[in-house]
GUVOTI-344535 format. One line per 4 residues: number of its first residue (from 0); their letters; for each residue z, y, x of N, C-alpha, C, O. Coordinates in nm, 3 decimals, always signed. Layout:
# residues N
NUM = A = Z/Y/X/Z/Y/X/Z/Y/X/Z/Y/X | ...
***
This chain:
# residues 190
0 = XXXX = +0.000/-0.118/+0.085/+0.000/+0.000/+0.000/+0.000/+0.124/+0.090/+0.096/+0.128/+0.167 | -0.103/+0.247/+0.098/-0.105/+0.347/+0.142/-0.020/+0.420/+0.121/+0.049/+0.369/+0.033 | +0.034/+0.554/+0.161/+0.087/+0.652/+0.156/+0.074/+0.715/+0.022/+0.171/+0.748/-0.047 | -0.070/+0.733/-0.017/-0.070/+0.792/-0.126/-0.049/+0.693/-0.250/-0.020/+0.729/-0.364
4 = XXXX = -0.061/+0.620/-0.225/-0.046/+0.516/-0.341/+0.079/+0.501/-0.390/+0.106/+0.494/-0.510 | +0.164/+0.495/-0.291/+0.273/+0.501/-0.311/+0.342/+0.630/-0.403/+0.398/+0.624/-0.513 | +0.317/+0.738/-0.320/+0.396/+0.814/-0.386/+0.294/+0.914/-0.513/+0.325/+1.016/-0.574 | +0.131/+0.809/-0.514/+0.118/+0.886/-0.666/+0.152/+0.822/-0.761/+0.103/+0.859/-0.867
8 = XXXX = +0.263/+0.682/-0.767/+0.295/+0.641/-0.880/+0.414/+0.713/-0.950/+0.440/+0.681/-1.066 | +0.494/+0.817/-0.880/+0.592/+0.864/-0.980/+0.533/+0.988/-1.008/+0.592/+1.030/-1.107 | +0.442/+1.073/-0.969/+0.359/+1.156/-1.001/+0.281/+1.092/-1.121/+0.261/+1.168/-1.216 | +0.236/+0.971/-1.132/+0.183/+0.910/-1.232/+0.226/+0.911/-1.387/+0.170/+0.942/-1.492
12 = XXXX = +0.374/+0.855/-1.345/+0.488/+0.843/-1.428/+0.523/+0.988/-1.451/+0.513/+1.005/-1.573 | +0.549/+1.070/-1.408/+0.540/+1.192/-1.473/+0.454/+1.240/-1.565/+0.487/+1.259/-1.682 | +0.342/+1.261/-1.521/+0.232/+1.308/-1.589/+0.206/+1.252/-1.705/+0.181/+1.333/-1.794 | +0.202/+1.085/-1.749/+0.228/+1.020/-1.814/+0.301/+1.026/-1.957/+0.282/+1.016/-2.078
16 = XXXX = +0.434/+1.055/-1.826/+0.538/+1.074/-1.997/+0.507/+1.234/-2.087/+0.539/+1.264/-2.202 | +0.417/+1.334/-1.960/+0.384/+1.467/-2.061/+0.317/+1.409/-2.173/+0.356/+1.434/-2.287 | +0.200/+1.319/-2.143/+0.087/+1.305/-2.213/+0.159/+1.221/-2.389/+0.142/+1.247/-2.508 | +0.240/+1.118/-2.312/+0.289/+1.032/-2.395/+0.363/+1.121/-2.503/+0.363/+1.093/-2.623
20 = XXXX = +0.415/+1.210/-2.459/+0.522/+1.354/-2.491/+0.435/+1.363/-2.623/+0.454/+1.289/-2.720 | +0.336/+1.464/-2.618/+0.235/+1.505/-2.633/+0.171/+1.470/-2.784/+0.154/+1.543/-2.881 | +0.145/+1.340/-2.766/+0.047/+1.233/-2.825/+0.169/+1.166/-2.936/+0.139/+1.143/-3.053 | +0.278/+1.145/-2.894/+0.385/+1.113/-2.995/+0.395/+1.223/-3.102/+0.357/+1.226/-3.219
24 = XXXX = +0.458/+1.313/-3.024/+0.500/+1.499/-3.102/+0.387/+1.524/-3.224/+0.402/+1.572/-3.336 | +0.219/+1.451/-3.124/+0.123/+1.511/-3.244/+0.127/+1.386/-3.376/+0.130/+1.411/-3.496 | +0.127/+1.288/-3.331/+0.152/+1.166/-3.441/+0.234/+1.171/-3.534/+0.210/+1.137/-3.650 | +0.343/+1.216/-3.490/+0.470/+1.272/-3.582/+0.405/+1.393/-3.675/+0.449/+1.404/-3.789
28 = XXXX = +0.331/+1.460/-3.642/+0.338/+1.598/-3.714/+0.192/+1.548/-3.789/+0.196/+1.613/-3.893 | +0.069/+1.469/-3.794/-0.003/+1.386/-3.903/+0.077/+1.259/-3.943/+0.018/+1.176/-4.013 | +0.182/+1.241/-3.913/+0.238/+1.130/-4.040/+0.355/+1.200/-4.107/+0.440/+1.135/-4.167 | +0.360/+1.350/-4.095/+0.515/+1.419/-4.189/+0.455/+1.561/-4.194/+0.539/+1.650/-4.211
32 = XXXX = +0.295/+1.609/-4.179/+0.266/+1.684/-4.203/+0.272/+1.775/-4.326/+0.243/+1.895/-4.324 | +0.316/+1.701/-4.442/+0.340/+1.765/-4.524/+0.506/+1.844/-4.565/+0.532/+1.939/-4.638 | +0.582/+1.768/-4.493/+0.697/+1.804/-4.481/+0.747/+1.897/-4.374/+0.835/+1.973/-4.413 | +0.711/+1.908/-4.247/+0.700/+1.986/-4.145/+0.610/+2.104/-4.134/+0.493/+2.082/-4.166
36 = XXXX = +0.642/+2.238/-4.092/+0.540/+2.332/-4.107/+0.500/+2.379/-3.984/+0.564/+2.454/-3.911 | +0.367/+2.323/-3.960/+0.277/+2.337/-3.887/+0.216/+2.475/-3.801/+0.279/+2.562/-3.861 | +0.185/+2.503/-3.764/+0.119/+2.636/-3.684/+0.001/+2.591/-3.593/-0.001/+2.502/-3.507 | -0.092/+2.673/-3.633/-0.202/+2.654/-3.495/-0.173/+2.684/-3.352/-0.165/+2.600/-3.263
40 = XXXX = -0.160/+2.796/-3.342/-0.084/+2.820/-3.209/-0.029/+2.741/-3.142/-0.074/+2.709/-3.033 | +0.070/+2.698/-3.185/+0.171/+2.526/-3.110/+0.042/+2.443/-3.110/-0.004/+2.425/-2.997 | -0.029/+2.387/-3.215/-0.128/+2.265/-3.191/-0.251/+2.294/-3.095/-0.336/+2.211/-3.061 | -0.244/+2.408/-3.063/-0.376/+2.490/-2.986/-0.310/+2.423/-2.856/-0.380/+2.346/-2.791
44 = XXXX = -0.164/+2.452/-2.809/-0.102/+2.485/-2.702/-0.089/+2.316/-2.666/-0.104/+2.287/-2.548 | -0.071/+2.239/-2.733/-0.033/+2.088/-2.719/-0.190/+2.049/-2.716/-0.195/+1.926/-2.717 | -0.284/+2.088/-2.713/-0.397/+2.054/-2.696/-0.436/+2.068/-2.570/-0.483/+1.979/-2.499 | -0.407/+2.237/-2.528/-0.388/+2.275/-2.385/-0.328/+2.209/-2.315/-0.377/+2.216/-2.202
48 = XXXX = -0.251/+2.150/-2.321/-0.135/+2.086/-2.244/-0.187/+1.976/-2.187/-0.196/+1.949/-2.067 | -0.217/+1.919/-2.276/-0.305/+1.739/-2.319/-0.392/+1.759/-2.177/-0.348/+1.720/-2.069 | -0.528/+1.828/-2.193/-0.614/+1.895/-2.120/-0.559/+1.940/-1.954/-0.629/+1.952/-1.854 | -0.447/+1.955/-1.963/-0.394/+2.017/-1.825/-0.378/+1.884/-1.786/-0.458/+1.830/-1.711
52 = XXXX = -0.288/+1.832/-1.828/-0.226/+1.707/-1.799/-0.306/+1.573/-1.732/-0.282/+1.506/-1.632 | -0.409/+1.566/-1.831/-0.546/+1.520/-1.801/-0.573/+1.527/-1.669/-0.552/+1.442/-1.582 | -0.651/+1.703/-1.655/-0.733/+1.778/-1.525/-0.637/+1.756/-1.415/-0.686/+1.751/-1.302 | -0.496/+1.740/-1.428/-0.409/+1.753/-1.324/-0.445/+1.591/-1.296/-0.524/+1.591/-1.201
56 = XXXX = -0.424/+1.477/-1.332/-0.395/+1.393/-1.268/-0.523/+1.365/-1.256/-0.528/+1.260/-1.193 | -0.656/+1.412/-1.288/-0.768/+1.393/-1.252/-0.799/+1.391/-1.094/-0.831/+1.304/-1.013 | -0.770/+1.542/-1.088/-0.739/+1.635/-0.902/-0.694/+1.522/-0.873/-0.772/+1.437/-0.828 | -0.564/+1.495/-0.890/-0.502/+1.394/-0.833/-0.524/+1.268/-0.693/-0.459/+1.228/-0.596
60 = XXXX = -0.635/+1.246/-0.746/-0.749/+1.189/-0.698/-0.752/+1.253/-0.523/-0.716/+1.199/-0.418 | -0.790/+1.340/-0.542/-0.791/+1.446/-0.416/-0.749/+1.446/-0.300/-0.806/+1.467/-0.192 | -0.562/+1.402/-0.351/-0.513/+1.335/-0.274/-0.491/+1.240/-0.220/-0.385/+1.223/-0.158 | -0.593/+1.146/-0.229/-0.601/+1.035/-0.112/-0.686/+1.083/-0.030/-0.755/+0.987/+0.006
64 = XXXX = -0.719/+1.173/+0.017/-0.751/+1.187/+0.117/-0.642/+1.290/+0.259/-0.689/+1.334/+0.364 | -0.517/+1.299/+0.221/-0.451/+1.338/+0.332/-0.424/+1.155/+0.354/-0.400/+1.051/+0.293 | -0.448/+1.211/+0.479/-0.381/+1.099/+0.555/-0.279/+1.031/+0.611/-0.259/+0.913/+0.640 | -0.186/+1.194/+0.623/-0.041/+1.185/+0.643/+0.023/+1.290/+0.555/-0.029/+1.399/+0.530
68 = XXXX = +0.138/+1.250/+0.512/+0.225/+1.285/+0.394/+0.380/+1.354/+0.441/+0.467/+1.289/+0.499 | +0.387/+1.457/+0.414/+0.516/+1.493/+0.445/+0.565/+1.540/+0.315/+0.492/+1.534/+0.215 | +0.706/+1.595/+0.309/+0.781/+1.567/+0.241/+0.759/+1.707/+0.104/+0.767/+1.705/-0.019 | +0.729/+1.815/+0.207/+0.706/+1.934/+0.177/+0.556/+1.948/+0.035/+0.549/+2.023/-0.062
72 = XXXX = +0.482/+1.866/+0.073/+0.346/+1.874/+0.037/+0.362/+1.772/-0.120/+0.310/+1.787/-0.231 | +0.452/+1.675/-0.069/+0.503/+1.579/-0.197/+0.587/+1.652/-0.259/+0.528/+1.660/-0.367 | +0.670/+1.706/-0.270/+0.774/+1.823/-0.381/+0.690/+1.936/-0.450/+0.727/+1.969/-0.562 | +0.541/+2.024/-0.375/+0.469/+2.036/-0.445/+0.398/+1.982/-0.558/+0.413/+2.036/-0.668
76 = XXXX = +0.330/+1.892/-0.545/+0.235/+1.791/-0.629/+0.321/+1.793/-0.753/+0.284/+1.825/-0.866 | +0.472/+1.745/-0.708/+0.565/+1.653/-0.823/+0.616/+1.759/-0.858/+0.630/+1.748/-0.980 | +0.653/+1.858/-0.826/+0.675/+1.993/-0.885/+0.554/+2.040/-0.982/+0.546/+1.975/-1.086 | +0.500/+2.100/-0.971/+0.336/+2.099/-1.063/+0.371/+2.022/-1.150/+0.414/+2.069/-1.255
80 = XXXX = +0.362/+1.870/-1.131/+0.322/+1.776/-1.232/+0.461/+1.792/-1.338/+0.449/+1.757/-1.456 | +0.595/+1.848/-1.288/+0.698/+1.836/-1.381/+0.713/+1.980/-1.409/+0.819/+2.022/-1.455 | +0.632/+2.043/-1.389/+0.644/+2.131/-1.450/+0.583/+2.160/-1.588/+0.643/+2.203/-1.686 | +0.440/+2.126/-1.577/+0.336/+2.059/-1.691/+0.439/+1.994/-1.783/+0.473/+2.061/-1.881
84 = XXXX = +0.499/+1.857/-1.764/+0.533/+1.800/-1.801/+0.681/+1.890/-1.918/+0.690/+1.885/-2.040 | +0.780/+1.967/-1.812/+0.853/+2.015/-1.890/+0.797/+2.119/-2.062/+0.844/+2.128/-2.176 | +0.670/+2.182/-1.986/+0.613/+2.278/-2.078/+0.629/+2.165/-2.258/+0.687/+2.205/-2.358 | +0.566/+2.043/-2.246/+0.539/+1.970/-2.270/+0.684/+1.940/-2.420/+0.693/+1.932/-2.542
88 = XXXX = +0.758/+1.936/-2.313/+0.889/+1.893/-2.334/+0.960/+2.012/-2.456/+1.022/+1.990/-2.560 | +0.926/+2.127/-2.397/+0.972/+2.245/-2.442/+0.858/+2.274/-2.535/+0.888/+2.386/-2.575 | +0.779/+2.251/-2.575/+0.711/+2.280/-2.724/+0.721/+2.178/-2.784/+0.653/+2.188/-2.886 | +0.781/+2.058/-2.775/+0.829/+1.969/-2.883/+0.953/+1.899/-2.857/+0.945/+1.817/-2.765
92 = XXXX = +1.068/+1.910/-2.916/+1.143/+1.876/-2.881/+1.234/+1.738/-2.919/+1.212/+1.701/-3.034 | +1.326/+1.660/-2.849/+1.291/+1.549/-2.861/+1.319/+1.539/-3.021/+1.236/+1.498/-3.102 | +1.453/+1.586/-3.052/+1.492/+1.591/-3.220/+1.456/+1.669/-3.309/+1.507/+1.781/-3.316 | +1.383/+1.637/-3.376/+1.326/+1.736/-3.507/+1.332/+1.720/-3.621/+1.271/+1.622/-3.662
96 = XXXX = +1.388/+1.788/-3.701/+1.448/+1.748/-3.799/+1.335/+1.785/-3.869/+1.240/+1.855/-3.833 | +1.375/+1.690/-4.046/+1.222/+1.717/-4.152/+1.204/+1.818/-4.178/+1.092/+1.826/-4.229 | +1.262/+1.927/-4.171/+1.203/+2.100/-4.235/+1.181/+2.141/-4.079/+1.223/+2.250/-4.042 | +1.116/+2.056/-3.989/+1.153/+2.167/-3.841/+1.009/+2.291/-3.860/+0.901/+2.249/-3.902
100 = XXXX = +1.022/+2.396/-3.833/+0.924/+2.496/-3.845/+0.876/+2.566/-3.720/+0.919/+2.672/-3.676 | +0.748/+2.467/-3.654/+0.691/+2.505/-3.581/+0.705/+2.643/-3.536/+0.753/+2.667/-3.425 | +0.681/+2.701/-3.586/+0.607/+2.832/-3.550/+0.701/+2.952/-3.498/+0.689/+3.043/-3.415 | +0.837/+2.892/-3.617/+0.969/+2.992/-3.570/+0.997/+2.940/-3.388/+1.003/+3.016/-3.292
104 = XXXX = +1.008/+2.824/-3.388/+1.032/+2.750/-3.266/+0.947/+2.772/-3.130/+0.984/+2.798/-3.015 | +0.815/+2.752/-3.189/+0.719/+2.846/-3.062/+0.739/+2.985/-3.013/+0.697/+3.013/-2.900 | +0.803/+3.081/-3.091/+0.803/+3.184/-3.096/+0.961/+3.255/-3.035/+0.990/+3.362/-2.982 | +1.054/+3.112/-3.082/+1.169/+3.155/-3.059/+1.173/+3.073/-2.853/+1.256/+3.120/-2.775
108 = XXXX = +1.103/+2.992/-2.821/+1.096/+2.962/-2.675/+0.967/+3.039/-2.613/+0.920/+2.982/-2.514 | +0.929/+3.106/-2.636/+0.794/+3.143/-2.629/+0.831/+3.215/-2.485/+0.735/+3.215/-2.408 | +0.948/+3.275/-2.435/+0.967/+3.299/-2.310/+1.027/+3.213/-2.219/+1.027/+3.243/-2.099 | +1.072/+3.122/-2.253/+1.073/+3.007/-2.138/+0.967/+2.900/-2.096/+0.965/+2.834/-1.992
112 = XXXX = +0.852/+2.899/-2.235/+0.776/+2.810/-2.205/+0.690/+2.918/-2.106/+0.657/+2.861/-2.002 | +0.649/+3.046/-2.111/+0.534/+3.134/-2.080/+0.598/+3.182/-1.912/+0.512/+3.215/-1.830 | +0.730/+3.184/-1.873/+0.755/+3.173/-1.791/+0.774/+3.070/-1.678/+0.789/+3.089/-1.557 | +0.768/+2.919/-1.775/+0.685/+2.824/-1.660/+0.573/+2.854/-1.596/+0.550/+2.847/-1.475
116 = XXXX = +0.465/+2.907/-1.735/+0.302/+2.901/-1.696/+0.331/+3.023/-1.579/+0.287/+2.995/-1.467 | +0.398/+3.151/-1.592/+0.382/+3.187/-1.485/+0.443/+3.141/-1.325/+0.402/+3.157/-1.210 | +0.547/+3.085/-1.377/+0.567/+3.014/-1.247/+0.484/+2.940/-1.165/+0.460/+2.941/-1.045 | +0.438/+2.865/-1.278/+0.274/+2.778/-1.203/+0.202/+2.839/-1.206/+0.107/+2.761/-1.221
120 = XXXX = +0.157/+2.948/-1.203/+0.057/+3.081/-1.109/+0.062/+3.099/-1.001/-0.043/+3.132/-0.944 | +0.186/+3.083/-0.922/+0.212/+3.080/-0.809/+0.285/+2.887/-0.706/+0.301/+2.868/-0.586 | +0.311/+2.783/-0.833/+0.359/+2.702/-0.755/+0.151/+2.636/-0.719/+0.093/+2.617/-0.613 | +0.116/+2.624/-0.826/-0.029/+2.577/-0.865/-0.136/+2.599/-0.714/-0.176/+2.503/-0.647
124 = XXXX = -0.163/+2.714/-0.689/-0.220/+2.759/-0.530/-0.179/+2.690/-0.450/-0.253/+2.601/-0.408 | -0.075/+2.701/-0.409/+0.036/+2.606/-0.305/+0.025/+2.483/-0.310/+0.026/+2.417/-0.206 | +0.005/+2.405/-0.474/-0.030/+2.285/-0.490/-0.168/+2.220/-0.408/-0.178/+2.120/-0.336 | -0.276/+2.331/-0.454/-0.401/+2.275/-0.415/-0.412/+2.305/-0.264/-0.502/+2.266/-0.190
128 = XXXX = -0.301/+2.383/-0.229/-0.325/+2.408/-0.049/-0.278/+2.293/+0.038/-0.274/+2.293/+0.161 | -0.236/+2.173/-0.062/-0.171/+2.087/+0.028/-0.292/+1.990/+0.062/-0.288/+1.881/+0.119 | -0.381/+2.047/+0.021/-0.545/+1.976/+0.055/-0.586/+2.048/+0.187/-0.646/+1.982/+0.273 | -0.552/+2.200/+0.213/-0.624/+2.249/+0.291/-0.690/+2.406/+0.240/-0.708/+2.432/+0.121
132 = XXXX = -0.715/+2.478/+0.325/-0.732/+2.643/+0.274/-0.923/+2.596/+0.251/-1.024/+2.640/+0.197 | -0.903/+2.543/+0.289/-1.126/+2.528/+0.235/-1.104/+2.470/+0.074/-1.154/+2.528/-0.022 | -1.045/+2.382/+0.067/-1.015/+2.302/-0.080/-1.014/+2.451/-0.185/-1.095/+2.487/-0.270 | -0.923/+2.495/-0.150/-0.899/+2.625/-0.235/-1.016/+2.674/-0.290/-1.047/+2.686/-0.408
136 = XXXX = -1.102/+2.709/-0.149/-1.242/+2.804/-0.152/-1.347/+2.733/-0.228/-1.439/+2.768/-0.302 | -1.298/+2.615/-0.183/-1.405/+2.507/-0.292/-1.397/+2.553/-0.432/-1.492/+2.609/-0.487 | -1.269/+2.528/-0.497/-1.250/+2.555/-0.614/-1.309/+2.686/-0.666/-1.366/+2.685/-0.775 | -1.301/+2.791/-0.600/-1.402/+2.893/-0.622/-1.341/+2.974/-0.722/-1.224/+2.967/-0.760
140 = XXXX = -1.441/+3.060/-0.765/-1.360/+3.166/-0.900/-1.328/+3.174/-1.036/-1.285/+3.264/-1.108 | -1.370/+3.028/-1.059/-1.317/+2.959/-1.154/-1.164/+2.928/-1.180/-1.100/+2.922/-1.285 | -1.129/+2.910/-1.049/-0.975/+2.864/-1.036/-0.928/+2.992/-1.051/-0.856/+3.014/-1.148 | -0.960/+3.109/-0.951/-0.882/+3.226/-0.981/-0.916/+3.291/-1.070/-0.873/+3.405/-1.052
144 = XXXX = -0.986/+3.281/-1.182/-0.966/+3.307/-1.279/-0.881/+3.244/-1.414/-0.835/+3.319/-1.501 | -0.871/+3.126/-1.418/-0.748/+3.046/-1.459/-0.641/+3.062/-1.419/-0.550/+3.080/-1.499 | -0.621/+3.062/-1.298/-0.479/+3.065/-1.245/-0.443/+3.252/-1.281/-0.333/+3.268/-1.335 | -0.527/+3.385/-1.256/-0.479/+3.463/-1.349/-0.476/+3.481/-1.468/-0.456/+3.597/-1.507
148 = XXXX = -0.495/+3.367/-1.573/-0.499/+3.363/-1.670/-0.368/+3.372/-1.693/-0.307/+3.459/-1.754 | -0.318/+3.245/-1.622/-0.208/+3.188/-1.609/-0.072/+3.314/-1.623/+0.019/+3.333/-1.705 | -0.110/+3.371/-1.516/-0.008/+3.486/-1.462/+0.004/+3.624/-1.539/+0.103/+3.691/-1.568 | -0.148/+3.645/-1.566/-0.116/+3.825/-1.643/-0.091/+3.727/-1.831/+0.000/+3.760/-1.907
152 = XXXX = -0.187/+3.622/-1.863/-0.166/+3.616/-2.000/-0.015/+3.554/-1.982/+0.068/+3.583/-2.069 | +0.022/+3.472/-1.878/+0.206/+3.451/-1.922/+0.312/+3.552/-1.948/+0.401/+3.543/-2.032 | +0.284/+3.673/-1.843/+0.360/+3.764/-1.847/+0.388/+3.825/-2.027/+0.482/+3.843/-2.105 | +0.214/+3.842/-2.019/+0.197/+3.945/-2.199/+0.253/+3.832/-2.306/+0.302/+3.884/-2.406
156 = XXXX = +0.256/+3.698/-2.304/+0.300/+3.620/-2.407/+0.457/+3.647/-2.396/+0.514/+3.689/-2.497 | +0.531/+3.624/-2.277/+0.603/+3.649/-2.302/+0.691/+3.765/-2.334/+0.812/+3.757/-2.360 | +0.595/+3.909/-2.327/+0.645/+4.000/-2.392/+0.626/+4.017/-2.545/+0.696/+4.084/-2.620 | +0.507/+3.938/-2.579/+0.487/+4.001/-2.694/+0.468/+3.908/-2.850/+0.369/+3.840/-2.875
160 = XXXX = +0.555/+3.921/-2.919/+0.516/+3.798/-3.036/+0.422/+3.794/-3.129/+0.419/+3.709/-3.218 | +0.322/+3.905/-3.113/+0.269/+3.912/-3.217/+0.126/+3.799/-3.212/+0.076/+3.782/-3.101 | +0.056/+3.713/-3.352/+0.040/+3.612/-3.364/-0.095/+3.593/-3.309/-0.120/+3.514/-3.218 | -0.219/+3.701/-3.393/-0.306/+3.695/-3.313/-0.321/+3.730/-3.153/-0.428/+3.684/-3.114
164 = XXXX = -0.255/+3.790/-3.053/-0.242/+3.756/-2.953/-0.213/+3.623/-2.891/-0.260/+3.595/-2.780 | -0.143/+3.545/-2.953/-0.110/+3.415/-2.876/-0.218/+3.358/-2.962/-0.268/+3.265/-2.897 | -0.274/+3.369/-3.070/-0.362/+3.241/-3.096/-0.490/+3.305/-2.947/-0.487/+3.255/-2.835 | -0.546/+3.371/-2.971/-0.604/+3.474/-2.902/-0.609/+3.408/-2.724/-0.706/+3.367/-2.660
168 = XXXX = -0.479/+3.417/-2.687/-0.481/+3.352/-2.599/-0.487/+3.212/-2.553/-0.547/+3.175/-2.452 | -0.411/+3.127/-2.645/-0.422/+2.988/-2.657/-0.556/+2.955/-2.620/-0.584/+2.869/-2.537 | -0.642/+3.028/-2.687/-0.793/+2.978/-2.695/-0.832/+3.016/-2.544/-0.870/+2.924/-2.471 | -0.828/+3.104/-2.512/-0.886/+3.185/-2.377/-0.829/+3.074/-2.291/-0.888/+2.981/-2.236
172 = XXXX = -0.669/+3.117/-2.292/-0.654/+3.006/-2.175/-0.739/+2.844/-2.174/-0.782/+2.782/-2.078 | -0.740/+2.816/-2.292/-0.784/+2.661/-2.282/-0.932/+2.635/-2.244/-0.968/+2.526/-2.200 | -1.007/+2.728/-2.262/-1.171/+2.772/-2.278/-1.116/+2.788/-2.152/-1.118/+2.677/-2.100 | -1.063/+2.877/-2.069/-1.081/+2.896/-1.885/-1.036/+2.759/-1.840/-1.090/+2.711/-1.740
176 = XXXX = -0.958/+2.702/-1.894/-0.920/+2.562/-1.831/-1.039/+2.466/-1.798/-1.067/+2.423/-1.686 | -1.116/+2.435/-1.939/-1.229/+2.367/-1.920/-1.361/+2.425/-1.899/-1.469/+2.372/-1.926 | -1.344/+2.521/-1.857/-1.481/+2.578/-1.773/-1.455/+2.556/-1.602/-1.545/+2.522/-1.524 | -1.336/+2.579/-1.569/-1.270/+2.586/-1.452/-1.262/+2.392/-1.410/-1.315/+2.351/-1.307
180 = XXXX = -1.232/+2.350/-1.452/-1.205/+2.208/-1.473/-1.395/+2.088/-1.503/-1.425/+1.978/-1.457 | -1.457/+2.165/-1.578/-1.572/+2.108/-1.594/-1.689/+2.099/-1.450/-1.764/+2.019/-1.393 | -1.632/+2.275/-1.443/-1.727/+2.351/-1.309/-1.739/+2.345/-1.193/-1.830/+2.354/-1.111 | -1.592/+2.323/-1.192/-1.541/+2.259/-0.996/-1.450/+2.118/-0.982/-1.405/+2.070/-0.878
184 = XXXX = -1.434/+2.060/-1.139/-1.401/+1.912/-1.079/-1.408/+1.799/-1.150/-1.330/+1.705/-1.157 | -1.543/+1.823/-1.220/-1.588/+1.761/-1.323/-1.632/+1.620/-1.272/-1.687/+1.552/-1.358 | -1.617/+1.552/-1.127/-1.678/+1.426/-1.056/-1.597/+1.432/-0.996/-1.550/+1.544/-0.973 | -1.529/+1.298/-0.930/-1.487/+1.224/-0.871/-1.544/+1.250/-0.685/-1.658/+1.233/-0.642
188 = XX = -1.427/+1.294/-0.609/-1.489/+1.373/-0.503/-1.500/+1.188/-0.438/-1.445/+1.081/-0.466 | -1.598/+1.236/-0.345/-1.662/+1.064/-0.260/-1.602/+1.033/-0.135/-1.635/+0.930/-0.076
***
């Protein structure tokens, strides 16, 4: 077993349980949809998420090609990936009761979840540098335009509650995700 093999299985397992997160939270909310009140915004954002979660362990990949592994470069990766993962965590939570109301709930975490995303504005770079400063350049302006998505639209979400802005953004961000994601890492590097 390689280096990377090794340590992308709890990176695996992370990423994993976002998705699993995710994919439960939405199952629950089409089998009690009528009892639970719904919001686009949250389902926009758990879509986003899905999609990150995805693209992240896609990259993933990437990393078999360091050859040697230090400790520093691994607390990145798994940082990233639990961070995703917490977002995850924090727009659905594990107990929800039958009247739970989306929307108050998005709105009432709406600064802890938006202050992850900005956190990963800045852990995210660092992530992909553990490839190398060309990797970065590869990614091109696609990435830095996502990743300031990341940073100026986290900041404004979390100042501001009003609704069409976050649907507004939901969309933007997720549309830069998969343009960014389609454009520079849409294949399996060789």
């Amino acid at each position: 077993m390689t280096d990377f093999e090794y340590l992308s299985v709890l990176i695996a397992i992370i990423v994993g349980i976002g998705i699993t997160h995710l994919l439960m939270s939405l199952g629950r909310i089409l089998g009690e949809a009528s009892r639970l009140k719904t919001d686009l915004v949250h389902i926009i954002w758990t879509l986003n998420l899905f999609l990150v979660l995805v693209a992240f362990w896609w990259w993933g990949i990437n990393l078999r090609q360091m050859e040697v592994w230090s400790f520093l470069p691994f607390l990145l990766v798994l940082l990233s990936a639990s961070m995703w993962c917490l977002m995850a965590a924090i727009l659905y939570p594990v107990a929800i009761p039958p009247d739970f109301d989306y929307r108050a709930h998005f709105l009432q975490k709406r600064r802890l979840f938006f202050s992850i995303l900005v956190f990963l504005a800045f852990v995210d770079p660092l992530t992909a540098l553990v490839l190398g400063a060309e990797h970065i350049m590869e990614l091109g302006w696609a990435y830095l335009h996502w990743d300031l998505a990341n940073l100026v639209g986290g900041i404004l979400a979390i100042r501001y509650v009003n609704e069409r802005f976050h649907k507004v953004f939901a969309i933007y961000w997720g549309l830069s995700l998969v343009y960014f994601f389609v454009y520079t890492q849409g294949s399996l590097p060789s």
